[in-house]
mmCIF file of the N, C-alpha and C atoms, coordinates in Angstrom:
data_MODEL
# 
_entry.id   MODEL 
# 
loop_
_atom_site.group_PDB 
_atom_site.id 
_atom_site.type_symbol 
_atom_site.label_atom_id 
_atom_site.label_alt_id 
_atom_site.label_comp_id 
_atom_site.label_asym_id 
_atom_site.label_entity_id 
_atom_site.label_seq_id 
_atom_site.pdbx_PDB_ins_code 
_atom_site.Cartn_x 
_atom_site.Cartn_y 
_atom_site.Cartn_z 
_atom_site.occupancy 
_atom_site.B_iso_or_equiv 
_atom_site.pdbx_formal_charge 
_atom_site.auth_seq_id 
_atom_site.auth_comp_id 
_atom_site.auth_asym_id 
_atom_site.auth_atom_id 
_atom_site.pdbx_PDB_model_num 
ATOM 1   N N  . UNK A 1 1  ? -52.319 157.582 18.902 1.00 0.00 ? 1  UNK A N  1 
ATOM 2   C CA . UNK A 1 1  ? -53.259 158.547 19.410 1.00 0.00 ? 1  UNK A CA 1 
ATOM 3   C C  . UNK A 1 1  ? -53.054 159.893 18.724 1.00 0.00 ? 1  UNK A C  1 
ATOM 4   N N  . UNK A 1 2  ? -51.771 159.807 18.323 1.00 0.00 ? 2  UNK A N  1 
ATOM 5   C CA . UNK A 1 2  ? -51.574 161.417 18.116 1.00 0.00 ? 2  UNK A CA 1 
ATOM 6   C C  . UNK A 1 2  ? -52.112 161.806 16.416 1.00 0.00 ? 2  UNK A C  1 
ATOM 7   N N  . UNK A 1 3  ? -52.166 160.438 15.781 1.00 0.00 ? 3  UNK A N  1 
ATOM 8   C CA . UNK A 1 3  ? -52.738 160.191 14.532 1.00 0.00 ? 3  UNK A CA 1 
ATOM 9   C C  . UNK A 1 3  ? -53.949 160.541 14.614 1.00 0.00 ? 3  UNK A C  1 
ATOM 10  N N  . UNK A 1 4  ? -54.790 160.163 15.434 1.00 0.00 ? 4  UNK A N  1 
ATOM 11  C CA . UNK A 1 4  ? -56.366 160.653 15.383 1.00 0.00 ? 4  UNK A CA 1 
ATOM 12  C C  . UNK A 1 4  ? -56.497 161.807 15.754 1.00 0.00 ? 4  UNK A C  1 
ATOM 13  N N  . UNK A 1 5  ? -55.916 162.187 16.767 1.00 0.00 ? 5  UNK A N  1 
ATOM 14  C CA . UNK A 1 5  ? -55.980 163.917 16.827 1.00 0.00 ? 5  UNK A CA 1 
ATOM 15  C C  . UNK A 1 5  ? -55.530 164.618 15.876 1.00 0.00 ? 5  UNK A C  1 
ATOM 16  N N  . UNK A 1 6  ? -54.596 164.543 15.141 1.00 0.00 ? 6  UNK A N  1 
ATOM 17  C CA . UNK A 1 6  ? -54.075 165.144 13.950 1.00 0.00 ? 6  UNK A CA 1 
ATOM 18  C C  . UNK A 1 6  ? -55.073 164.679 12.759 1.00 0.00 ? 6  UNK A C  1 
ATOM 19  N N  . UNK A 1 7  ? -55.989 163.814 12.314 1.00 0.00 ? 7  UNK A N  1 
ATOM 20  C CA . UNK A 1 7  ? -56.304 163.479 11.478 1.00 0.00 ? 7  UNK A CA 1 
ATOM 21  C C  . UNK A 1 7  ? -58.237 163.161 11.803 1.00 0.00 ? 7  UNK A C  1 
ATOM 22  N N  . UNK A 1 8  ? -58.610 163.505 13.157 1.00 0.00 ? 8  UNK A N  1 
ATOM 23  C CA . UNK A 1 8  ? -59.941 163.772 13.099 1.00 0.00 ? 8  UNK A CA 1 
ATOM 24  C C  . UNK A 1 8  ? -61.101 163.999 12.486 1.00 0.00 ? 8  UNK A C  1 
ATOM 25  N N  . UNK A 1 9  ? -60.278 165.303 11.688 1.00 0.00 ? 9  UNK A N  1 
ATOM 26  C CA . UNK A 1 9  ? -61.531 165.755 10.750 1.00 0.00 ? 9  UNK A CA 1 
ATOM 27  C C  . UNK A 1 9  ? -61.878 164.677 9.598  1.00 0.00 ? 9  UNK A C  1 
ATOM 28  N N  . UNK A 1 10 ? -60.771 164.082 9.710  1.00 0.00 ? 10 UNK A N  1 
ATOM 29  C CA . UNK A 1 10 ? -61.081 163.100 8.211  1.00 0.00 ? 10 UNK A CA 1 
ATOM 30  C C  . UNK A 1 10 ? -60.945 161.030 8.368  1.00 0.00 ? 10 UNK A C  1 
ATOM 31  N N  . UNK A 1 11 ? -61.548 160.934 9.184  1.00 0.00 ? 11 UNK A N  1 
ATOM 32  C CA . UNK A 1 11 ? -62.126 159.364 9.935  1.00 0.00 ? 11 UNK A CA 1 
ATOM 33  C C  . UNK A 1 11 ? -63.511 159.864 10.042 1.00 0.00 ? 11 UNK A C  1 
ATOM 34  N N  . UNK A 1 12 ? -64.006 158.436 10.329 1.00 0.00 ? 12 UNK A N  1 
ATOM 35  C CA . UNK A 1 12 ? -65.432 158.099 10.503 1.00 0.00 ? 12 UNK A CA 1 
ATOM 36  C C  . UNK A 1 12 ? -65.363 157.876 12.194 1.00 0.00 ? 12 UNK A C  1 
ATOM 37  N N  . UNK A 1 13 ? -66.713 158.450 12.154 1.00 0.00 ? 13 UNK A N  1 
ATOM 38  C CA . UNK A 1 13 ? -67.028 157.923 13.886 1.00 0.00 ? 13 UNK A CA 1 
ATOM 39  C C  . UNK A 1 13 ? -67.207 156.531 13.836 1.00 0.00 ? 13 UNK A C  1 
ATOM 40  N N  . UNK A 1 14 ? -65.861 156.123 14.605 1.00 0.00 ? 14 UNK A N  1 
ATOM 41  C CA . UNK A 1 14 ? -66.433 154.467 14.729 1.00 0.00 ? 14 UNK A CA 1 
ATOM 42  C C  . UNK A 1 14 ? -65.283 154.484 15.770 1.00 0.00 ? 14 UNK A C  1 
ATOM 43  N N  . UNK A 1 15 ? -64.909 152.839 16.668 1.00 0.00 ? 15 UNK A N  1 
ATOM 44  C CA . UNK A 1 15 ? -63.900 152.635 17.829 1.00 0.00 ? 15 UNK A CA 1 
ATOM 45  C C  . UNK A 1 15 ? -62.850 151.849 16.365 1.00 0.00 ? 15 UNK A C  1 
ATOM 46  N N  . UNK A 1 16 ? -61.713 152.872 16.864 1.00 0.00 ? 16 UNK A N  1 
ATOM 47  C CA . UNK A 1 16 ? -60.588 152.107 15.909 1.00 0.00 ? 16 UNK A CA 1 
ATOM 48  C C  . UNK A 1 16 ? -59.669 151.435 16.986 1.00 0.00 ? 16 UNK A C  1 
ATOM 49  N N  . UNK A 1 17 ? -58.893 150.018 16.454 1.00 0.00 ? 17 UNK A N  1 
ATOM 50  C CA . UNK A 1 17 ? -58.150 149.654 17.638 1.00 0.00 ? 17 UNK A CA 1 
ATOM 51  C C  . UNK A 1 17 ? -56.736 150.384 17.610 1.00 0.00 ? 17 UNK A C  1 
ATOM 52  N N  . UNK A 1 18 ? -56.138 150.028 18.690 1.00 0.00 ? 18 UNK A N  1 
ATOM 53  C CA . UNK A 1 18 ? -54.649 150.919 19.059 1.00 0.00 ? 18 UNK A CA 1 
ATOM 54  C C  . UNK A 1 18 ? -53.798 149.523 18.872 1.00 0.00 ? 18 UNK A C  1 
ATOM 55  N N  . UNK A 1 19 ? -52.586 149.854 18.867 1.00 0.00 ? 19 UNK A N  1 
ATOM 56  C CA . UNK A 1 19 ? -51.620 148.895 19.194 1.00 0.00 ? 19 UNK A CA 1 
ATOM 57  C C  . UNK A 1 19 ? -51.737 148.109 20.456 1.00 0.00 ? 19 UNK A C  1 
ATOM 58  N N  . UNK A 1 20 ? -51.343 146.699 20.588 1.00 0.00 ? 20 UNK A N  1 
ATOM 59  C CA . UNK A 1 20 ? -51.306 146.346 22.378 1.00 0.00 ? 20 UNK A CA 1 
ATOM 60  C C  . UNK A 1 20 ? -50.788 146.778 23.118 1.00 0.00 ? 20 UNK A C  1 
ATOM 61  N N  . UNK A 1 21 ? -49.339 147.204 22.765 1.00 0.00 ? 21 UNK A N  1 
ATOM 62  C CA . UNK A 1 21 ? -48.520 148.255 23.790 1.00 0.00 ? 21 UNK A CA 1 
ATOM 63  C C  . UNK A 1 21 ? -49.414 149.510 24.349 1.00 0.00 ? 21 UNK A C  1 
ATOM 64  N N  . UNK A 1 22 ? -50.103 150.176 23.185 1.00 0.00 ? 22 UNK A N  1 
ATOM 65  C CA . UNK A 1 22 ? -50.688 151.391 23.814 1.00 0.00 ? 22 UNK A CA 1 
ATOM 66  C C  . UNK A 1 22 ? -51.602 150.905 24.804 1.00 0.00 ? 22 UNK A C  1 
ATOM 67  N N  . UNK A 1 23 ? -52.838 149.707 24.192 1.00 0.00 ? 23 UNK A N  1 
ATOM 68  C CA . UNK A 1 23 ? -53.566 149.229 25.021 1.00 0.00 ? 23 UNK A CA 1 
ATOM 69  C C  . UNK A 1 23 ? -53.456 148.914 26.720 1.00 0.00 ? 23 UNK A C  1 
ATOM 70  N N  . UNK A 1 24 ? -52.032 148.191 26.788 1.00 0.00 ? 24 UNK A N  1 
ATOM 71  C CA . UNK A 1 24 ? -52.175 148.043 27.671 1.00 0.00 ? 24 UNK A CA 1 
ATOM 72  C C  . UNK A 1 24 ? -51.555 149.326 28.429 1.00 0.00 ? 24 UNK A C  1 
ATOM 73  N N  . UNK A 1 25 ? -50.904 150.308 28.083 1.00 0.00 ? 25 UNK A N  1 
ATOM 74  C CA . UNK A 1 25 ? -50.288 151.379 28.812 1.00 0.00 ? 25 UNK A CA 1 
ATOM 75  C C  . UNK A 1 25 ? -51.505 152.252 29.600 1.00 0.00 ? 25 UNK A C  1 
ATOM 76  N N  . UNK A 1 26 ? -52.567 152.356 28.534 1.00 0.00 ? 26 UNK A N  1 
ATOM 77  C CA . UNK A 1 26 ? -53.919 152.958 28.875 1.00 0.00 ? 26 UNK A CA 1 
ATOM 78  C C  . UNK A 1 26 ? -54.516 152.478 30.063 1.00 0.00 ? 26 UNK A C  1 
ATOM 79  N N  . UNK A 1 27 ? -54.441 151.001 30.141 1.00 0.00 ? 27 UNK A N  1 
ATOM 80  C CA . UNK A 1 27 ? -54.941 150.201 31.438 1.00 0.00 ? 27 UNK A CA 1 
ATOM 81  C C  . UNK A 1 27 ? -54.312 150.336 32.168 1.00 0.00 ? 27 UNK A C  1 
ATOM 82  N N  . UNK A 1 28 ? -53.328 150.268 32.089 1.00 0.00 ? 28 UNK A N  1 
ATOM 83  C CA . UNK A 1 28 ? -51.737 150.647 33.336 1.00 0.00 ? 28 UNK A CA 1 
ATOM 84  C C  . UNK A 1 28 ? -52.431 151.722 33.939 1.00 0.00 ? 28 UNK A C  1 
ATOM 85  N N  . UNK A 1 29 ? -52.389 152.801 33.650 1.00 0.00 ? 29 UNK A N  1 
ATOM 86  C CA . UNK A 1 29 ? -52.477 154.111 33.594 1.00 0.00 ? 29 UNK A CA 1 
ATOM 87  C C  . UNK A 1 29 ? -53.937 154.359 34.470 1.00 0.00 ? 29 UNK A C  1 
ATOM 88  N N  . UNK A 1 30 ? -54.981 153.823 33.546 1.00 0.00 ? 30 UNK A N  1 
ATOM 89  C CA . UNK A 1 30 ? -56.599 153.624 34.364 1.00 0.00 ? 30 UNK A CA 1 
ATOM 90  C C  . UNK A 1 30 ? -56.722 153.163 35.428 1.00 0.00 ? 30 UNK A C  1 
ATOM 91  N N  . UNK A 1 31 ? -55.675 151.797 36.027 1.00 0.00 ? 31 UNK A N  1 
ATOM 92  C CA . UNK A 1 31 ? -55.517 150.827 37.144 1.00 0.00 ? 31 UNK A CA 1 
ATOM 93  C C  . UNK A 1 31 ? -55.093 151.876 38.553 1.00 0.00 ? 31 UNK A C  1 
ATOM 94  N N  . UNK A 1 32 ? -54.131 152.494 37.603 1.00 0.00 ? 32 UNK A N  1 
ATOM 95  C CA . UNK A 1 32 ? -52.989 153.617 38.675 1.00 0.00 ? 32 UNK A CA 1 
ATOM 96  C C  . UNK A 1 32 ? -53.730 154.558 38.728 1.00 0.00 ? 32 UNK A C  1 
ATOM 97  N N  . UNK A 1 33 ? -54.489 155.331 38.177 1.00 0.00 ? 33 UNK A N  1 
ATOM 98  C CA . UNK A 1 33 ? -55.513 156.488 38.851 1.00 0.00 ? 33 UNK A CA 1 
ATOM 99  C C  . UNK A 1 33 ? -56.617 155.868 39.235 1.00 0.00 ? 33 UNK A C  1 
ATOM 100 N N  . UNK A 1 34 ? -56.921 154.172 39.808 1.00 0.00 ? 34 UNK A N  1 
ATOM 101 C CA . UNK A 1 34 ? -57.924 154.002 40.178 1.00 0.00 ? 34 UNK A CA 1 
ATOM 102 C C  . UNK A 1 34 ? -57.851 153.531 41.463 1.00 0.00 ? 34 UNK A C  1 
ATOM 103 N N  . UNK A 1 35 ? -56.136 153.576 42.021 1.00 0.00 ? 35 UNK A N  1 
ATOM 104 C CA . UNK A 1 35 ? -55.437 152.800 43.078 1.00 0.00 ? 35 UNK A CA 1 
ATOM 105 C C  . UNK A 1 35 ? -55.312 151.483 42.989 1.00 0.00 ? 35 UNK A C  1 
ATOM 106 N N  . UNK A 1 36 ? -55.092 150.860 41.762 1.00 0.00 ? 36 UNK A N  1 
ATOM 107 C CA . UNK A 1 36 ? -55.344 149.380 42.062 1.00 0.00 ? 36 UNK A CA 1 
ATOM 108 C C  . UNK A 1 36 ? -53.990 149.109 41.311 1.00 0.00 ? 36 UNK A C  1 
ATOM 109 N N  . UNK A 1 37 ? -53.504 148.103 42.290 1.00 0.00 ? 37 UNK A N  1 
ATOM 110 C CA . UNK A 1 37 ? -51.876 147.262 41.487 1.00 0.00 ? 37 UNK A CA 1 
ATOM 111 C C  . UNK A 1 37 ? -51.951 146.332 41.124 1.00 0.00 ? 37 UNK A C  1 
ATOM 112 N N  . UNK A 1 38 ? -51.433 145.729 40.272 1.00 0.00 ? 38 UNK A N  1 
ATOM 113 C CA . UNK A 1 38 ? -51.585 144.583 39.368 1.00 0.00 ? 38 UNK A CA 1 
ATOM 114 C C  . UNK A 1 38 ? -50.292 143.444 40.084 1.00 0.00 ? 38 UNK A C  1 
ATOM 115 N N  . UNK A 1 39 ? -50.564 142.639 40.652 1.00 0.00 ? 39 UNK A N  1 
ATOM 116 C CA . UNK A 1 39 ? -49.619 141.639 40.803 1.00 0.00 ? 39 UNK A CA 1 
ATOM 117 C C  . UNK A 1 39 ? -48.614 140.984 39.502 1.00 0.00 ? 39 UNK A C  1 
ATOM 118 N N  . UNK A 1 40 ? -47.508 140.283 39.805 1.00 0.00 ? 40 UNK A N  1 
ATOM 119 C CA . UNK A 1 40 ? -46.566 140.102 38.512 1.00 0.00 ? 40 UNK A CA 1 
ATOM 120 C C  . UNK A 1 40 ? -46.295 138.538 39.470 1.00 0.00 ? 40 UNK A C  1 
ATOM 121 N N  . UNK A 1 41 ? -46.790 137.525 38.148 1.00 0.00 ? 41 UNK A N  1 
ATOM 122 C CA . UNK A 1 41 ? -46.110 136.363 38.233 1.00 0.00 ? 41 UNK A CA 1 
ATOM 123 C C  . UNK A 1 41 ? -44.651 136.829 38.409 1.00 0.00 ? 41 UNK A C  1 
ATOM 124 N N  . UNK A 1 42 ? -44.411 135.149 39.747 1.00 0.00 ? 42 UNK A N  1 
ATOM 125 C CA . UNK A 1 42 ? -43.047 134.772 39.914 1.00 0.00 ? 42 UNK A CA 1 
ATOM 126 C C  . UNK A 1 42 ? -42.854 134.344 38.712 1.00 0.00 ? 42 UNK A C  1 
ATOM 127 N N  . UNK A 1 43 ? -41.362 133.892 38.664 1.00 0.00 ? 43 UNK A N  1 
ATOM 128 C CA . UNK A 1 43 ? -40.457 132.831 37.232 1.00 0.00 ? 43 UNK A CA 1 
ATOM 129 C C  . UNK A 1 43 ? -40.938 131.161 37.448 1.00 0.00 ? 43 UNK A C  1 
ATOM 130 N N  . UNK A 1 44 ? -41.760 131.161 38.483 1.00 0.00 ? 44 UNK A N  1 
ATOM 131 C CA . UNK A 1 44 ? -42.095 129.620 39.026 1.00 0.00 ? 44 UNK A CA 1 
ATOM 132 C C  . UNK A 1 44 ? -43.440 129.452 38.464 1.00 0.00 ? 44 UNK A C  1 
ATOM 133 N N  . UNK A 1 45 ? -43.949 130.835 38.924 1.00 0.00 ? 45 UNK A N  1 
ATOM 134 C CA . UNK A 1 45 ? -45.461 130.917 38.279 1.00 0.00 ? 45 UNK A CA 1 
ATOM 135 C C  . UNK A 1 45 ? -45.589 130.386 36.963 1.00 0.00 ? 45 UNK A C  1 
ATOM 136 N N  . UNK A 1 46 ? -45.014 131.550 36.106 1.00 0.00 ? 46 UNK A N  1 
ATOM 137 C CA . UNK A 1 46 ? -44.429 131.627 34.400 1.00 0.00 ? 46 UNK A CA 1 
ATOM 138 C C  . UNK A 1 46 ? -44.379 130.316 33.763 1.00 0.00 ? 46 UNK A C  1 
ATOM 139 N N  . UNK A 1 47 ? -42.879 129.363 34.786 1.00 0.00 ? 47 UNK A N  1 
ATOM 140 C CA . UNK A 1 47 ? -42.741 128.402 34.280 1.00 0.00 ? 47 UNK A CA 1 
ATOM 141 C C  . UNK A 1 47 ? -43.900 127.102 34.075 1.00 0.00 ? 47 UNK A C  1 
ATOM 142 N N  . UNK A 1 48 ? -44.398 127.390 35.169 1.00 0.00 ? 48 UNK A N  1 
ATOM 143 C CA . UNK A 1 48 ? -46.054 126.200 35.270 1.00 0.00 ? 48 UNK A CA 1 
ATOM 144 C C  . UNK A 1 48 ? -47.202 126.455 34.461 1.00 0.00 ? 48 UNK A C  1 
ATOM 145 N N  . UNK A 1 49 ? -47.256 127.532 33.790 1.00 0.00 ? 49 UNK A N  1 
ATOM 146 C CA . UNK A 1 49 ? -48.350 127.975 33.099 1.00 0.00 ? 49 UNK A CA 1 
ATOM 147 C C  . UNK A 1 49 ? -47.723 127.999 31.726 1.00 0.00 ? 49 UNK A C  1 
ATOM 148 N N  . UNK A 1 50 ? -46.562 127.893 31.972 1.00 0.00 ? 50 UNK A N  1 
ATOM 149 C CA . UNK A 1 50 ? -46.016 127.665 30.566 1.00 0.00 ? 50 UNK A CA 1 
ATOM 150 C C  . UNK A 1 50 ? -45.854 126.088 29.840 1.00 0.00 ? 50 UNK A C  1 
ATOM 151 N N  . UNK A 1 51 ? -45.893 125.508 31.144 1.00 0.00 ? 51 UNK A N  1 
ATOM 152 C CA . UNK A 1 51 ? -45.731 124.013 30.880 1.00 0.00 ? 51 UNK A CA 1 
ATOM 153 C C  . UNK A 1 51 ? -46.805 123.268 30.829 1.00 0.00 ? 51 UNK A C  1 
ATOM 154 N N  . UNK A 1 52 ? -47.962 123.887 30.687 1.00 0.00 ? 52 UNK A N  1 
ATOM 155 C CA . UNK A 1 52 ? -49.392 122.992 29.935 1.00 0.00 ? 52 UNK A CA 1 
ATOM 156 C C  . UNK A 1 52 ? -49.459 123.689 28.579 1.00 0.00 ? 52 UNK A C  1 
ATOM 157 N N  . UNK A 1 53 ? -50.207 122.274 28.433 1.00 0.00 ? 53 UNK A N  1 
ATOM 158 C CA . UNK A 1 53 ? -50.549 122.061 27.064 1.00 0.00 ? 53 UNK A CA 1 
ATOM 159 C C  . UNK A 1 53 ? -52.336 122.444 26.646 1.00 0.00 ? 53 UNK A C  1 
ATOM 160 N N  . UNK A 1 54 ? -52.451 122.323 25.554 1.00 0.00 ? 54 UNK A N  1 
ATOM 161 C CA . UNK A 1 54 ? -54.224 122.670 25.631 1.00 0.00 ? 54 UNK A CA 1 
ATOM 162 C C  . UNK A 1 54 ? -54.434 121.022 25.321 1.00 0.00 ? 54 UNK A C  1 
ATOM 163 N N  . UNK A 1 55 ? -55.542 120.800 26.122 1.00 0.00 ? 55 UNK A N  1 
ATOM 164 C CA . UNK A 1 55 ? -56.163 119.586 25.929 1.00 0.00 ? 55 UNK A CA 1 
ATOM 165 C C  . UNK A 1 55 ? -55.302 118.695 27.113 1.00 0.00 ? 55 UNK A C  1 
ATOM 166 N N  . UNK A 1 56 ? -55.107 119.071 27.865 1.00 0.00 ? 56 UNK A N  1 
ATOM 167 C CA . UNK A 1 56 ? -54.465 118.041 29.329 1.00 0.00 ? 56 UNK A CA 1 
ATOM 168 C C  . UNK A 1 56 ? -55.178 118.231 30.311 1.00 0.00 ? 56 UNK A C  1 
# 
């Protein structure tokens, strides 16, 4: 972020992407000033969704 503010004058208007980390920090962030909490799989959850396959 701090790249486009520093470097504004010289990009094109267009949507550039961010890293996923930032991405999702932004949503974090949007969720939490919107009051809404995000639930977190259990390790049971994890493990069952980890244990399919595509095409079963």
């Amino acid at each position: 972020m701090e790249y486009l503010i520093a470097n504004a004058s010289h990009l094109e208007h267009k949507v550039y992407p961010v890293p996923e980390a930032i991405d999702r920090q932004i949503a974090h962030l949007k969720l939490e000033a919107m009051g809404v909490q995000m639930d977190r799989l259990t390790p049971d959850q994890e493990r069952y969704l980890a244990s399919w396959n595509e095409g079963t």
